[in-house]
DSSP file (Angstrom, degrees, kcal/mol; ACC not computed):
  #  RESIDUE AA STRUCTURE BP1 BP2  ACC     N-H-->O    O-->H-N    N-H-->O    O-->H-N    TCO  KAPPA ALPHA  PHI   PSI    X-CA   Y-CA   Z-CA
    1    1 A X              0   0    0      0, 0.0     2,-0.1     0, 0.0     3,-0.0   0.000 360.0 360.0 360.0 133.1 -169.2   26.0  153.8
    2    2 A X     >  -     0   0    0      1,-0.1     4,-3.9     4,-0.0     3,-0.2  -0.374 360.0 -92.4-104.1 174.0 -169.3   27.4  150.6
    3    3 A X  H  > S+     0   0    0      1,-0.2     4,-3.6     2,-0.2     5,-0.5   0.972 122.4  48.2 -38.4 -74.7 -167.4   31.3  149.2
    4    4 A X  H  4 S+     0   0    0      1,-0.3     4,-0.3     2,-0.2    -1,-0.2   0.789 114.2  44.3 -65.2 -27.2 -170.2   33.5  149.8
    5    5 A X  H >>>S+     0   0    0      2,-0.2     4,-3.3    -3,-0.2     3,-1.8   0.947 110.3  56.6 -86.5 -47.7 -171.0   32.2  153.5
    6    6 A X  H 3X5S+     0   0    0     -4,-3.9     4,-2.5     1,-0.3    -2,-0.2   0.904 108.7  47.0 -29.7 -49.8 -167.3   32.2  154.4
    7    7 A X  H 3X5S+     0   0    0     -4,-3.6     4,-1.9     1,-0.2    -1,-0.3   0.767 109.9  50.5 -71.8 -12.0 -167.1   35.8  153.5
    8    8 A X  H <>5S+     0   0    0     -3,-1.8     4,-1.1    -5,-0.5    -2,-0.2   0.656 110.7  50.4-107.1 -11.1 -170.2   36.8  155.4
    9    9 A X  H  X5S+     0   0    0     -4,-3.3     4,-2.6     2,-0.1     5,-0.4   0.817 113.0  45.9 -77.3 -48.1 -168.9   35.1  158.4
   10   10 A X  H  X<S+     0   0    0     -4,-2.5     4,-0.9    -5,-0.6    -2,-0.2   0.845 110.8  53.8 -65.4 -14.2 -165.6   36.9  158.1
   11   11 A X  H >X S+     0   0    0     -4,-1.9     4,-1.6     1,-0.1     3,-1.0   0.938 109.0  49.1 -71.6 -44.8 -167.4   40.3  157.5
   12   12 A X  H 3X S+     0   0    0     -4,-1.1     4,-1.5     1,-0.2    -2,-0.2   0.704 106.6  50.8 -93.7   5.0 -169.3   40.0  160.5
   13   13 A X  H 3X S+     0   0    0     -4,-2.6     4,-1.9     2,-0.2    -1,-0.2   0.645 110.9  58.7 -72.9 -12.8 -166.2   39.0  163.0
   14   14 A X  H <X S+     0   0    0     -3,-1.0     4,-1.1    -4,-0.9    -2,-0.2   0.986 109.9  41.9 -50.4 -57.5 -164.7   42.2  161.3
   15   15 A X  H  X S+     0   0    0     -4,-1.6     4,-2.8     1,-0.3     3,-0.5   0.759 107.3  51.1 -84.0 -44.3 -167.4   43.7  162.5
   16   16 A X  H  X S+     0   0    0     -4,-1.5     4,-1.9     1,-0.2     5,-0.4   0.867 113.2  59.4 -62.1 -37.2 -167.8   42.2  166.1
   17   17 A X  H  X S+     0   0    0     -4,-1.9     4,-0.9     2,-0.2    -2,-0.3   0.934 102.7  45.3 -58.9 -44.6 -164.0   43.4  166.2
   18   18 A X  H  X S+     0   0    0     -4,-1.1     4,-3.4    -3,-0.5     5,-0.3   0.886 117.4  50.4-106.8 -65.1 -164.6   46.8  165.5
   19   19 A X  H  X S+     0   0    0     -4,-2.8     4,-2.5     2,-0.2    -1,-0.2   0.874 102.3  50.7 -59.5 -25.4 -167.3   46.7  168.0
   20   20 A X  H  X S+     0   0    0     -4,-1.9     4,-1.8    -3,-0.3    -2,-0.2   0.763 113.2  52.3 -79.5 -24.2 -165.9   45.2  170.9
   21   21 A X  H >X S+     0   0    0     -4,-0.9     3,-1.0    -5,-0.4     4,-0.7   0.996 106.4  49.2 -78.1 -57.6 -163.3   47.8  170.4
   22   22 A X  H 3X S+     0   0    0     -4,-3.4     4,-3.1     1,-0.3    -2,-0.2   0.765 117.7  51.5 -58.3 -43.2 -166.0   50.7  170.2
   23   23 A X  H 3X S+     0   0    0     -4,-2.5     4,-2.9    -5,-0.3    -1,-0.3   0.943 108.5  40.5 -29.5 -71.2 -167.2   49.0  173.6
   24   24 A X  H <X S+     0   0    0     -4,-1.8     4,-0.6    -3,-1.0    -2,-0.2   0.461 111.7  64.2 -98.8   5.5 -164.4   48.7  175.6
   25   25 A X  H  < S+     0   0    0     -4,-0.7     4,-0.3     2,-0.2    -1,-0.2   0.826 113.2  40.8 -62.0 -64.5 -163.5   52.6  174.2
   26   26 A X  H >X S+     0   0    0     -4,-3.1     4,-1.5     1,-0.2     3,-0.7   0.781 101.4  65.5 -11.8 -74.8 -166.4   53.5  175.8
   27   27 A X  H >X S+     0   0    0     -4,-2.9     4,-1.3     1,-0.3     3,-0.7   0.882 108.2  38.1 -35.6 -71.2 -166.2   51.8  178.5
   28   28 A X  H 3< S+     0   0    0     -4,-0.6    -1,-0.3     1,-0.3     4,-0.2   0.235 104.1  70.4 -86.8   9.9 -163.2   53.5  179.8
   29   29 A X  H <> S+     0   0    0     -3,-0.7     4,-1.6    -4,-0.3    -1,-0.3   0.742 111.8  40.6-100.3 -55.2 -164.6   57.0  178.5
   30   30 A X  H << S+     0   0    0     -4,-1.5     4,-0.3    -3,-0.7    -2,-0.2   0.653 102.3  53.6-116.3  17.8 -167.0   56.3  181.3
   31   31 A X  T  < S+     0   0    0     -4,-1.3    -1,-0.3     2,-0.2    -3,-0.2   0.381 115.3  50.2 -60.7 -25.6 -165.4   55.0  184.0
   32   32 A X  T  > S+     0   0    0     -4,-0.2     4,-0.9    -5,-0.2    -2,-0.2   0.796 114.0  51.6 -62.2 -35.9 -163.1   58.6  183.3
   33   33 A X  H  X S+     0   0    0     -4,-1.6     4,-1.7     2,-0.2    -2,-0.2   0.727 107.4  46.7 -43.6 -57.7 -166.5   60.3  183.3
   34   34 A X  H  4 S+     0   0    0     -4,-0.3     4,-0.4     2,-0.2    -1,-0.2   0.251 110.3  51.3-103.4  12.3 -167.8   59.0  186.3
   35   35 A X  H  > S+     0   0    0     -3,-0.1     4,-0.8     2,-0.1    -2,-0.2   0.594 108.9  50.9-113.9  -7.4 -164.6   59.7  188.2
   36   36 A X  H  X S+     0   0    0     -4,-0.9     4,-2.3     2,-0.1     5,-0.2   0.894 111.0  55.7 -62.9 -58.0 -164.6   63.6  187.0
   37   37 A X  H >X S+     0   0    0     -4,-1.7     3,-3.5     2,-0.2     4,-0.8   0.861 105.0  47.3 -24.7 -75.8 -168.3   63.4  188.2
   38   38 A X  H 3>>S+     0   0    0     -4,-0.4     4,-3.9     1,-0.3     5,-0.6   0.930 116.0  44.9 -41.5 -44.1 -167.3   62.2  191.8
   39   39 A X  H 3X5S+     0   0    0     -4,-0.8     4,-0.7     1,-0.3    -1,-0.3   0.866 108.0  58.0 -68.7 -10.7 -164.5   65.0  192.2
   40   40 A X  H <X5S+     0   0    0     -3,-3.5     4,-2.5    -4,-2.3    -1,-0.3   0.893 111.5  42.8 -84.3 -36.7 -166.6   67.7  190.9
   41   41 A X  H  X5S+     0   0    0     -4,-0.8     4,-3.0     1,-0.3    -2,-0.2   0.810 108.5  50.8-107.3 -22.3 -169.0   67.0  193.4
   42   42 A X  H  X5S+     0   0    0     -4,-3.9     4,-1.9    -5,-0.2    -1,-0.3   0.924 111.6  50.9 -53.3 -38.8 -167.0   66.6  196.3
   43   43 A X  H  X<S+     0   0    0     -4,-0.7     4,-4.0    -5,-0.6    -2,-0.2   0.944 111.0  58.0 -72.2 -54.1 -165.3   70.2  195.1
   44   44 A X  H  X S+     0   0    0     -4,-2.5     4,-1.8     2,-0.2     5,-0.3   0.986 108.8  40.3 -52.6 -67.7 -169.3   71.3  195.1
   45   45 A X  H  X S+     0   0    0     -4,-3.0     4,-2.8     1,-0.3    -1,-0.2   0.859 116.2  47.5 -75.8 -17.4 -169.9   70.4  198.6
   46   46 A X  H  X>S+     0   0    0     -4,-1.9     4,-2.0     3,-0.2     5,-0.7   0.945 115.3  41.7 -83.5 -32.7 -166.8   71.8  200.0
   47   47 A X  H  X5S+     0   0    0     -4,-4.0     4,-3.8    -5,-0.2     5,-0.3   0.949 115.1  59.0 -52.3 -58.3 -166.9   75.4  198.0
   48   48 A X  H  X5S+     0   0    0     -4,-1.8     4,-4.6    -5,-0.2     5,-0.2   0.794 117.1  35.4  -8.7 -69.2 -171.3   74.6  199.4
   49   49 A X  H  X5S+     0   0    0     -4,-2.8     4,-2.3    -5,-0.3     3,-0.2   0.954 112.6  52.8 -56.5 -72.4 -169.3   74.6  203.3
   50   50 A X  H  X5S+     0   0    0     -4,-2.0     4,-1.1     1,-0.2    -1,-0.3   0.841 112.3  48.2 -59.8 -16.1 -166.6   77.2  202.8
   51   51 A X  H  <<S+     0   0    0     -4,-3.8    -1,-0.2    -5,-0.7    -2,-0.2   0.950 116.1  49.2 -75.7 -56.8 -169.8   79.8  201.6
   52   52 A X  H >< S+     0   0    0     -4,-4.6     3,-0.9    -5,-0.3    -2,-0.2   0.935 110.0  47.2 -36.8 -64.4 -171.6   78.6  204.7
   53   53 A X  H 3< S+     0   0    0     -4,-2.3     2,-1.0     1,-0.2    -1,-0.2   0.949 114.6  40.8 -33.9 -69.6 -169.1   79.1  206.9
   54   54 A X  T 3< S+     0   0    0     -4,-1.1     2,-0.7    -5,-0.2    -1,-0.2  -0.352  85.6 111.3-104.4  45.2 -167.9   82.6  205.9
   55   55 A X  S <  S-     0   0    0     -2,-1.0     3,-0.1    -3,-0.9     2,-0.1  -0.894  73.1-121.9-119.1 140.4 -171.6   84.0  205.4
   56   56 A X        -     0   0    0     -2,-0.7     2,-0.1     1,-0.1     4,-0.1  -0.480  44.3 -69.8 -86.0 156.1 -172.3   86.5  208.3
   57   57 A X        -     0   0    0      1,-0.1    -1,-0.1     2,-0.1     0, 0.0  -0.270  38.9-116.9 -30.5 124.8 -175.1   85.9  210.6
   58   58 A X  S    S+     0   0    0      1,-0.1     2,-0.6    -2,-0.1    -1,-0.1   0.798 101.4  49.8 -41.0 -32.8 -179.0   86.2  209.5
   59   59 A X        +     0   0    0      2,-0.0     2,-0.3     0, 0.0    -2,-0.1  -0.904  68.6 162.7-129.2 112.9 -179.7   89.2  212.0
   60   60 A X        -     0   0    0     -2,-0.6     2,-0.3    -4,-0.1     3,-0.1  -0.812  32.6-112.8-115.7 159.6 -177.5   91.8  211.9
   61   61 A X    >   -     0   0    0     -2,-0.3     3,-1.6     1,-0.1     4,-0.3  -0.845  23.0-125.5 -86.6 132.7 -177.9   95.7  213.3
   62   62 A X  G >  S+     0   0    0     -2,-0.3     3,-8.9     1,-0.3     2,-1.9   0.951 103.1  73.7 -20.2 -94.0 -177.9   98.1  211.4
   63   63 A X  G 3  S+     0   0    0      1,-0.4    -1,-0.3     2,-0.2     0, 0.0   0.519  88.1  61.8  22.9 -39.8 -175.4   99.7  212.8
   64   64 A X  G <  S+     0   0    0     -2,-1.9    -1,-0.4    -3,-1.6    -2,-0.2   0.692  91.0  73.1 -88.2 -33.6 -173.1   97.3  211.4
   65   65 A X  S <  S+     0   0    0     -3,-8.9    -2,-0.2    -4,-0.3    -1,-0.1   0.919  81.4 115.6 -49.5 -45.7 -174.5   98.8  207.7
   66   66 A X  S    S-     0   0    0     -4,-0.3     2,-0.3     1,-0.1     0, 0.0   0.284  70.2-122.6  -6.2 148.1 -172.5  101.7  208.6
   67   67 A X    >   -     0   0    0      0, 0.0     3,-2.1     0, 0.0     2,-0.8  -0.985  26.9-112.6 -61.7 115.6 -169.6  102.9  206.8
   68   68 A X  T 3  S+     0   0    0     -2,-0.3    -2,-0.1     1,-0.3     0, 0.0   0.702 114.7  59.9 -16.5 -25.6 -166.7  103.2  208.4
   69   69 A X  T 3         0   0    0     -2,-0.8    -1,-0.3     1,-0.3    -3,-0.0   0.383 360.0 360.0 -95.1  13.2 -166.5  106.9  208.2
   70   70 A X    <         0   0    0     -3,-2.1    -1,-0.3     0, 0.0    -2,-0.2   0.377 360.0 360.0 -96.2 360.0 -170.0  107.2  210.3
């Protein structure tokens, strides 16, 4: 293996180093990503329930529109 191929192997394991680090940076960027997700949308369906819940019946009386002071 002559000078000029020696270097061009060793530039491009530089370079597969530098990627497999950029990879496995990633990597864990979204595996963090995709565990923010999950808890955001668990937290979504329970505020979803506690609104449901505490939301008054569909048919109300009037009556109910009142102000206290009627």
């Amino acid at each position: 293996m002559n000078t000029a191929d020696s270097e061009r192997l060793t530039q491009l394991e530089i370079k597969i180093s530098y990627l497999d680090d950029l990879v496995e940076t990633l990597n864990t960027m979204v595996a963090r990503q995709h565990d923010q997700i999950a808890m955001l949308i668990h937290e979504v369906a329970q505020l979803r329930q506690r609104n449901d819940e505490s939301q008054p019946p569909a048919f109300r009386s009037l009556r109910d529109e009142l102000p206290p002071h009627y």
